[in-house]
N, C-alpha and C positions, 0 to 999 in steps of 0.2 A: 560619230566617234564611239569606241569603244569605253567603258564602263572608266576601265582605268588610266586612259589618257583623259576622258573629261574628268574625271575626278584631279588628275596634276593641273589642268589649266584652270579648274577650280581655286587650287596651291596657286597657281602662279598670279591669282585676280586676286587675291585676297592677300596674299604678301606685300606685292607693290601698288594697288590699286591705281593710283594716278601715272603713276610711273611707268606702269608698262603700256607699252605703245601696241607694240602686236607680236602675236603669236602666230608663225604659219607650220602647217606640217608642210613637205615637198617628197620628190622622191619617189619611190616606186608604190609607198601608200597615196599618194597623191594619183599619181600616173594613170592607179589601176591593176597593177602587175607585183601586188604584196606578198610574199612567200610567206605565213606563219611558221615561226622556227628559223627562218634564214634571214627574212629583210628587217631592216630599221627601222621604227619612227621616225624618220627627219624629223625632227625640229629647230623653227630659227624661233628664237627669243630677241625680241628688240623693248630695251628701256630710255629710257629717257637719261640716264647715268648708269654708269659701269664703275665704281669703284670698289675698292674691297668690301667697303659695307655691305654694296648690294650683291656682291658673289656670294658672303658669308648669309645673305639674309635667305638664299633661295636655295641653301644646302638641306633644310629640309625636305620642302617640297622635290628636290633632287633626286635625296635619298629616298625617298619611299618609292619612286616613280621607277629610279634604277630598282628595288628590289622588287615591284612589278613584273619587271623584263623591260622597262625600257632603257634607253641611253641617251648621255648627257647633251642637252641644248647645244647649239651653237648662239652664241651670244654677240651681240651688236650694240650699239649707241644708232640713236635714228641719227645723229653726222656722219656716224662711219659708215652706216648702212647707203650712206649715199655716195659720199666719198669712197670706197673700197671697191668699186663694181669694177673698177678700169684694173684693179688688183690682179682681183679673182675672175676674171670671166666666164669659164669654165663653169664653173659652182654659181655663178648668178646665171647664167643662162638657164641650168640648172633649174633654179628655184623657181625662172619664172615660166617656164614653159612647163613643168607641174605645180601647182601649190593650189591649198585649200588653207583660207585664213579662219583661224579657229577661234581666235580673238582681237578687237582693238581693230585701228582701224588698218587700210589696205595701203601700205605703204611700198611694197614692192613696183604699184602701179608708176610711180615716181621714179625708181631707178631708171637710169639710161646705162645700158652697158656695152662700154668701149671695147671693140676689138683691136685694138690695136695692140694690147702685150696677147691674144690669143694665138698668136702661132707659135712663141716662145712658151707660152703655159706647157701649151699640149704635147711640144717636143721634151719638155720638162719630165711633164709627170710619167709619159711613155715610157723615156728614158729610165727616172726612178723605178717604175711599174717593174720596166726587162731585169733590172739591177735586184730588187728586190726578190723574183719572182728564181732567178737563178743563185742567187745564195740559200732560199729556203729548199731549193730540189737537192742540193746538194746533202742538206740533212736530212732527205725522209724519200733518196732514190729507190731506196730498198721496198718500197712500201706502195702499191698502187692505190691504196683505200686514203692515204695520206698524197700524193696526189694529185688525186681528182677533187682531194677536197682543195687542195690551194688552187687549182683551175676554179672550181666553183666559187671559191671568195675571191678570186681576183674580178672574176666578171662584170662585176655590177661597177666598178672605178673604172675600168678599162673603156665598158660602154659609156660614161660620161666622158671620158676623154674624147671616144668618138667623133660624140655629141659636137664636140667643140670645132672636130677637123670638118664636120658637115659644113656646121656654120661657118667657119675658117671658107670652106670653099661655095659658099653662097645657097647652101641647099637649105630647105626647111626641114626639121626634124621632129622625125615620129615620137611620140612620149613612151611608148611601152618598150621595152630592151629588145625582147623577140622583134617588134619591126626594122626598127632602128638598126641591129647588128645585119638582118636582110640587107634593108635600106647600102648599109654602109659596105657592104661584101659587093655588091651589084657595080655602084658608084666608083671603087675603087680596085673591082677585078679582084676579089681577093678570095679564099676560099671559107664559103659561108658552113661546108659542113663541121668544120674545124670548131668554128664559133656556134653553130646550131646542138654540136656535140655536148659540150661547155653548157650552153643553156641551158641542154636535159638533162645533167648532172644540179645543177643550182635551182631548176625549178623539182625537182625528184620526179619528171617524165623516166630516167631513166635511173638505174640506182645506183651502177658502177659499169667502169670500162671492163672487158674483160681479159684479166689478164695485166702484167708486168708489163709484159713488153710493147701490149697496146696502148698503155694507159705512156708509157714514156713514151713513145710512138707520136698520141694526143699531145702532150706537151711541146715535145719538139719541134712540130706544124705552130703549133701554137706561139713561139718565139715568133718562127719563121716571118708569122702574120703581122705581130707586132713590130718586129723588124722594115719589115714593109712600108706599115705606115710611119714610120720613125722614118724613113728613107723620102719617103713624102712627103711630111712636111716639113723636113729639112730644106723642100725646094723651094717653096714657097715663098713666095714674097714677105716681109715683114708688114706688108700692107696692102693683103687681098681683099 
């Protein structure tokens, strides 16, 4: 752990002491594949109650940790944590295929996660991902530095979406993004330099596209791909 995340889970042991259950990082600090400057701490926070008392009592520790650089917990009850997995698949696959528990005890090893709403999820957030990703080009077409930056922050959601159509379709998945988008371009015929693009812009391999028309150029493949897979697992059974 770095200086000032153990210093918040410090904050977090000494706030709730009994109370809190576990603390895991996940994510691409877990994984291996951290970007300083670009990636997140993941954090799951699980206590033993969630009520306003204990949201108000960890806004401290909170705040000092966001003005660190990091960003706010995700927060559980250990019921929901067990109960929600059939929810969220997607994000529990997620956590458990990287995670490093930093505190308390190992309660992820407990979850079971149902695939069964997984193919609904993944057409979901796709869906949202395309929606989202074409009303921001629409404010900043003019601009190629603007972007490749919204290619660069989409990438890292997109490839846990992936994650999920792997799974959805019975493969094991790689933890690091670089394999995984391979992995998933091979798998599903799709065109990996579009996505290998994207990743050298998000990891700074590369610094910018050059040019306007190649950087809308990028984007445009870039729908295409997403498109693709939206059209895939549309097919898909509700219970592969």
């Amino acid at each position: 752990m770095n200086p000032e995340l153990k210093l918040f889970i410090e904050d977090l042991e000494n706030t709730f002491g009994s109370e809190l259950v576990s603390v895991y990082l996940y994510g691409s600090a877990a994984a291996g594949d951290f970007i300083p400057g670009k990636s997140d701490y993941n954090l799951l926070v699980i206590l033993k109650n969630l009520d306003a008392p204990e949201l108000i009592k960890s806004r401290p520790a909170i705040r000092e940790w966001i003005r660190l650089g990091g960003s706010t917990p995700v927060f559980f009850t250990e019921n929901e944590i067990i109960d929600a997995a059939d929810v969220f698949p997607i994000e529990f696959h997620e956590m458990q295929k990287a995670n490093k528990l930093l505190s308390g005890s190992d309660i992820l090893k407990q979850v079971i996660v149902s695939n069964d709403n997984l193919r609904h999820q993944c057409e979901f957030e796709l869906r949202s991902k395309l929606l989202r990703l074409r009303r921001r080009f629409v404010q900043i077409c003019d601009s190629s530095e603007a972007i490749a930056a919204l290619l660069s922050e989409s990438l890292p959601s997109i490839s846990a979406i992936f994650s999920g159509v792997l799974t959805l379709n019975g493969k094991p998945v790689a933890p690091v993004k670089a394999e995984r988008l391979k992995q998933f371009a091979q798998e599903f015929n799709l065109d990996y330099e579009v996505f290998n693009t994207i990743l050298g812009l998000h990891s700074d391999k590369i610094s910018k596209v050059n040019g306007l028309t190649q950087t809308i150029d990028l984007f445009n493949k870039y729908l295409r791909e997403i498109n693709k897979v939206i059209t895939l697992v549309n097919n898909f059974d509700d219970r592969q």
